[in-house]
C-alpha positions in Angstrom: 124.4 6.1 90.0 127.8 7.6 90.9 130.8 6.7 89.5 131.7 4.0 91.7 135.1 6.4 93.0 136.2 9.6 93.4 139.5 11.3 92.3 140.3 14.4 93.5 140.3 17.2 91.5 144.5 17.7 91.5 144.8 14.5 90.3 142.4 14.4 87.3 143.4 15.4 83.5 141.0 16.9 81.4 140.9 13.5 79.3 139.4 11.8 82.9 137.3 14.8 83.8 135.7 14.1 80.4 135.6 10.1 80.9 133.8 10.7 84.1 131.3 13.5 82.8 130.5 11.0 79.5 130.2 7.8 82.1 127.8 9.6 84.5 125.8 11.0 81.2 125.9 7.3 79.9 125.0 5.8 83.3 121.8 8.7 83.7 120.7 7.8 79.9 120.9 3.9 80.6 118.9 4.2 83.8 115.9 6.0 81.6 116.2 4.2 78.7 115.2 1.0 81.3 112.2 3.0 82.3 111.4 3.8 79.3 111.5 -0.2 78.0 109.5 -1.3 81.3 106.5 1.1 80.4 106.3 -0.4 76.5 107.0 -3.5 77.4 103.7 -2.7 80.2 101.8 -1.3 77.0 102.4 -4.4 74.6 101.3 -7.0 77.7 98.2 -4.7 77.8 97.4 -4.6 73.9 97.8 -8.3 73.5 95.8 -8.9 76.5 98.5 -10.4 78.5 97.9 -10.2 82.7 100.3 -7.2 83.9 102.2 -7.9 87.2 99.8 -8.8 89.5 99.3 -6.0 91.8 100.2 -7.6 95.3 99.5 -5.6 98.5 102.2 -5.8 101.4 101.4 -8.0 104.2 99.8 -6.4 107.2 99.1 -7.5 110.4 95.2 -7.4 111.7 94.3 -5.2 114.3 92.7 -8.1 117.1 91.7 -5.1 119.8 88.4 -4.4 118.0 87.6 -8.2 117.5 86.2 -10.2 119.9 88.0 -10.4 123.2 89.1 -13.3 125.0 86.1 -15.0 126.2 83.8 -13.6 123.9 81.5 -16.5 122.6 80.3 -14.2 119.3 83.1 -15.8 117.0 83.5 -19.1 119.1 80.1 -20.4 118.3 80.3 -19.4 114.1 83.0 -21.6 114.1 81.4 -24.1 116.1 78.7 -24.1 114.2 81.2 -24.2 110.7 82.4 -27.1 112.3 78.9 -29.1 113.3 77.6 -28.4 110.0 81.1 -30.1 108.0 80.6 -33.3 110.2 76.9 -33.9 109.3 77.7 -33.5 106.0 80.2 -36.2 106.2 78.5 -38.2 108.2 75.6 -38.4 105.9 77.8 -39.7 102.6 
């Protein structure tokens, strides 16, 4: 992450050109020392056989053009059968 503004050169002392080199080192050091804490904190959920982070796929939308087409009774019926079989089964309790 860059420091969050930019000075120009004329304008900086050596005391800020030092500042910004040690905040930049600081803010590069922080950022792996997070990555660093993420993976053991990974590794202890794994040895005390904790679930990790559930590994959750993106939504995507279904391709319909190989399905059935419009007026294709293939998947019309399954359901209709689905559905015959679920009211005989109430019907009979």
């Amino acid at each position: 992450m860059p420091f969050p503004f930019d000075i120009p050169d004329n304008e900086k002392s050596e005391l800020i050109s030092k500042i910004l080199k040690y905040t930049t080192r600081t803010q590069e050091e922080n950022a792996q020392l997070k990555e660093r804490v993420n993976i053991l904190e990974q590794e202890i959920h794994r040895l005390k056989g904790l679930n990790g982070k559930p590994d959750i796929k993106p939504n995507t939308p279904k391709n319909d053009d190989s399905s059935s087409k419009p007026g294709d009774d293939n998947d019309a019926g399954a359901g209709h059968q689905k559905r015959e079989a679920l009211f005989e089964f109430q019907t009979a309790m």
